[in-house]
N, C-alpha and C positions, 0 to 999 in steps of 0.2 A: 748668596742670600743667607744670611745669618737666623735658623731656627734654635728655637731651644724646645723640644718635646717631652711632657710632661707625663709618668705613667705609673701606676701601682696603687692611686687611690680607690677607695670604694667604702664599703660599710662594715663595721668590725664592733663587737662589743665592747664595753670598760674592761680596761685593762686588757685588753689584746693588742696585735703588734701590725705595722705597715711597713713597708719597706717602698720609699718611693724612688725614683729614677729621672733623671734628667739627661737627655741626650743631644750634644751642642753640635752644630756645625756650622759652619760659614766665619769662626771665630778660631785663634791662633789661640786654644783651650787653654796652656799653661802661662799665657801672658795675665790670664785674666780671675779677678776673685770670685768666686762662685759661691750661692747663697741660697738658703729657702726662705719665702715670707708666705704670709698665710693672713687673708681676710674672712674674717666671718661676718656675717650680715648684723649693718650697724655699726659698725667700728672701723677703726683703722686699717689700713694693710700692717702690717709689722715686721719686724726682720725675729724668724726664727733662728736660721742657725746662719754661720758662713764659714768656708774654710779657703786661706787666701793660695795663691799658685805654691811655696814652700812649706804649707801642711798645718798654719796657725787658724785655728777654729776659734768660733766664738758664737754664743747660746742664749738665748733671752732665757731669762731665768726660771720661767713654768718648767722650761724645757731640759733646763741641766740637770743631769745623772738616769734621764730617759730617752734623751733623744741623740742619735748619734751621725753627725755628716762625714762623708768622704768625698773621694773621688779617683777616680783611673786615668790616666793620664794616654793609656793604650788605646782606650777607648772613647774618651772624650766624654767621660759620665761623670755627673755627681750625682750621691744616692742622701738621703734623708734614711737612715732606720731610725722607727718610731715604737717605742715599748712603751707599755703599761699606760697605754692609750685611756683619757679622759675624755666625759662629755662636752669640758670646755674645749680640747684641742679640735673640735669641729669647724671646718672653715677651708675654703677654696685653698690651697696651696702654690707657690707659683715659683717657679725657677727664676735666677736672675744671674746674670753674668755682667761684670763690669771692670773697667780700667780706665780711668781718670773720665773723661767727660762721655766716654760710649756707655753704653750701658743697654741691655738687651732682656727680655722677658718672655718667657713661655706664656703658654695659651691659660696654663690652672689645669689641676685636679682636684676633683671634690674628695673629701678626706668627712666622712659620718663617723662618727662615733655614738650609740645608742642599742640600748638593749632593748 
């Protein structure tokens, strides 16, 4: 059974930092591109970051030169670090793992931002 578990969200003021985490299993981890998207109420879901199985990342643009993706390959983790945290970046976060027509998503963590 293929889960993706989502953790490190919570409540952080402007400009403070999150580190999220993503822990896959039931998927063959390095075949597959791994990504964070993020809805906030009212909007879109969107693609924040992604970094594909060979290490090529890519950032929607609020996000470049504050937000930074990885991953472990040991472990089967992608991480989201999040600096210098704004009130817009407030909005559900959600893991996503894909390769060609599969495509898999985590449950969401809430990610507050608010002084």
């Amino acid at each position: 059974q293929v889960q993706l578990v989502e953790s490190g969200g919570g409540l952080v003021q402007p400009g403070g930092s999150l580190r999220l985490s993503c822990a896959a299993s039931g998927i063959i981890f390095s075949m597959y591109t791994m990504g964070w998207y993020r809805q906030a109420p009212g909007k879109q879901r969107e693609l924040v970051a992604a970094i594909t199985s060979g290490g090529t990342t890519n950032y929607v643009g609020s996000a470049q030169g504050r937000f930074t993706i990885s991953r472990d390959s040991a472990k089967n983790t992608v991480y989201l670090q999040m600096n210098s945290l704004k009130p817009e970046d407030t909005a559900v976060y959600y893991c996503n793992a894909k390769r060609q027509w599969n495509a898999y998503w985590g449950q969401g963590t809430q990610v507050t931002v608010s002084s």
